[in-house]
GUTORGU-976072 format. One line per 4 residues: number of its first residue (from 1); their letters; for each residue x, y, z of C-alpha. Coordinates in steps of 0.001 Angstrom, whole numbers. Layout:
// GUTORGU-976072
NUM> a> X Y Z  ...
This chain:
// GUTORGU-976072
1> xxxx> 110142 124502 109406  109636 124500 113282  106005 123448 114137  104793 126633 116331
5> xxxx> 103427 125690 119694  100457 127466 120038  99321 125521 116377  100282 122203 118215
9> xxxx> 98300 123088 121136  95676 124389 119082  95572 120716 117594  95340 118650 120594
13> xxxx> 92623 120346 122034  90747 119483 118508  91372 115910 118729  92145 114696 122479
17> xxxx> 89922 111860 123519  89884 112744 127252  91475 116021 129290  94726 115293 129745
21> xxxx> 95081 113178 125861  98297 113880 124326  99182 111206 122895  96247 108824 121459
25> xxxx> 96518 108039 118596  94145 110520 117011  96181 113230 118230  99659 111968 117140
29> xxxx> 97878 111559 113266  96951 114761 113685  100020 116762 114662  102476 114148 111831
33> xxxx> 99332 115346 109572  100507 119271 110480  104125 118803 110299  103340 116708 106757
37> xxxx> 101620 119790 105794  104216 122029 106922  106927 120146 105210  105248 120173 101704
41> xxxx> 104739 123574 101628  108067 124134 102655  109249 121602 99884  107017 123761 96935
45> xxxx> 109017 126541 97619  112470 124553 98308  112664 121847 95870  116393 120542 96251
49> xxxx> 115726 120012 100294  116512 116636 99970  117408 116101 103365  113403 117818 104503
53> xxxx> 112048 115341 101866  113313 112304 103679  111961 113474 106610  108684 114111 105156
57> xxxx> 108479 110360 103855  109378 108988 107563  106577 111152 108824  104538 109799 105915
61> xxxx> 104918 106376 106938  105080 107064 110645  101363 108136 110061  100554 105272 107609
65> xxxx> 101230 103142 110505  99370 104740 113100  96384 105162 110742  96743 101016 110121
69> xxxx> 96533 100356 114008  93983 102917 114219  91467 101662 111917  91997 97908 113474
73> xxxx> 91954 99069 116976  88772 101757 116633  87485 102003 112901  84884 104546 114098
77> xxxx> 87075 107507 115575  89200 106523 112181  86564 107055 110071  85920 110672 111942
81> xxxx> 89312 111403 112091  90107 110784 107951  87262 112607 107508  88412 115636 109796
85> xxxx> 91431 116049 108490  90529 115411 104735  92981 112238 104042  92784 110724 101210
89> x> 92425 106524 102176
């Protein structure tokens, strides 16, 4: 269940604003929207992880609340960036 590193670089040179972004929020949506992803696979396949399933919902509504301050803040680059990923909001 360890995010790989080269997938998190990989995803912060997809979404970073400027050259040295790593933590705007597009790009911290974007890497809780890989972990999420990684998680729920992880959760198909496991189904009594209860303890991974907890931390799935934090990460849930860790991103919930970035998305929220991202669509007051910017509604363009959250448009782009639910559209990107393929969120469903």
């Amino acid at each position: 269940m360890v995010f790989p590193k080269e997938k998190k670089k990989e995803i912060i040179e997809k979404f970073k604003i400027h050259e040295k972004d790593t933590g705007s929020a597009a790009v911290q949506i974007a890497l809780l929207t890989g972990r999420i992803n990684s998680l729920t696979e992880h959760l198909k396949v496991q189904r009594k992880d209860f303890h991974s399933r907890e931390g799935l919902l934090k990460l849930v509504g860790q991103r919930r609340r970035l998305l929220n301050y991202l669509k007051n803040s910017n509604l363009n680059l959250y448009k782009n960036l639910i559209k990107e990923l393929d969120l469903r909001r």
